[in-house]
N, C-alpha and C positions, 0 to 999 in steps of 0.2 A: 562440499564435503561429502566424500564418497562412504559410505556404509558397507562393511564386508559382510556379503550375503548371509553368510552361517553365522558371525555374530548374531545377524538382527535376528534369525530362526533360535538362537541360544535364547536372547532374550524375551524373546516372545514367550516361551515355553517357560520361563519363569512368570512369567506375570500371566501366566493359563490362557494364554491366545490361540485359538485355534480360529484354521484358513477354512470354509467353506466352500467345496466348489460350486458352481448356483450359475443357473443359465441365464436365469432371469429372478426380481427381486418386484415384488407390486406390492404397491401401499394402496388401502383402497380406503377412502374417503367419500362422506355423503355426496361431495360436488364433486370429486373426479377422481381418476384414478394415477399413482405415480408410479412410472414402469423406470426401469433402471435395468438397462439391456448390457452383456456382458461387465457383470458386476463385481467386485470385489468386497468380497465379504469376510468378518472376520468377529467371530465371537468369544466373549470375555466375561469372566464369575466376577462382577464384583457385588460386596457387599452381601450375597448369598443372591444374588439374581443374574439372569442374563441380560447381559448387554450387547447389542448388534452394531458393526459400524461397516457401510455399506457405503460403495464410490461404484461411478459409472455412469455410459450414458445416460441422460434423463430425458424424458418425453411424460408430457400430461395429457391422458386420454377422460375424455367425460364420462364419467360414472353411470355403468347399465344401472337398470330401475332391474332388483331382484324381486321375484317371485317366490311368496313363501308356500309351496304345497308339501303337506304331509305323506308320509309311505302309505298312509291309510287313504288318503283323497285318490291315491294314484290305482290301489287295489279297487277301492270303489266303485270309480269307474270303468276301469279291469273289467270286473262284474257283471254293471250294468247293461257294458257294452260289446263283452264279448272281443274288444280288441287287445291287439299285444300293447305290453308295458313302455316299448317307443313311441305305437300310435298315440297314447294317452300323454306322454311329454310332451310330443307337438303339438297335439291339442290344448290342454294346458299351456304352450307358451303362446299359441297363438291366439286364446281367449283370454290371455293375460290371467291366468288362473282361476277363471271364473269355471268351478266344477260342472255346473247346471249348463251352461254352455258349450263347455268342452263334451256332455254328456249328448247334448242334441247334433254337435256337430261330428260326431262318431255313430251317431245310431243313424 
């Protein structure tokens, strides 16, 4: 059964559907991450919330380990260290956030 395109756009617009464009759609989870590449997205008021309904290819990537540093850790060692606000990120990721070490391995 074939659907006449502006119908389903009529209908849509009654029931407050709108299309999102989205390149890409990632769910991130403690054990892995779900990427949904050229996706179809489409969001919906019910009940007074949003609801999202999302189709597309799907691939599961394993979950980075984030790093929580604050804007102040990042000044800090700014400071300490006399280097620029890039330097101190890499340092920071590559000491896995440990400040007292990203501090040694800058000075």
């Amino acid at each position: 059964m074939m659907i006449d395109p502006s119908m389903m756009r009529k209908v849509m617009k009654q029931l407050n559907v709108e299309e999102i464009k989205a390149i890409e759609v990632v769910i991130k989870t403690p054990e892995k991450n779900i990427v949904i590449k050229n996706p179809i997205v489409q969001r919906m008021k019910i009940g007074g919330r949003d609801a999202f309904q999302v189709s597309g290819q799907v691939t599961e990537e394993e979950a980075e380990e984030m790093i929580e540093v604050t804007e102040e850790d990042i000044k800090l060692i700014m400071e300490k260290t006399g280097k620029s606000r890039e330097e101190v990120i890499d340092a920071l990721a590559e000491t896995e956030g440990d400040i007292a070490e990203a501090i040694l391995k800058l000075s």
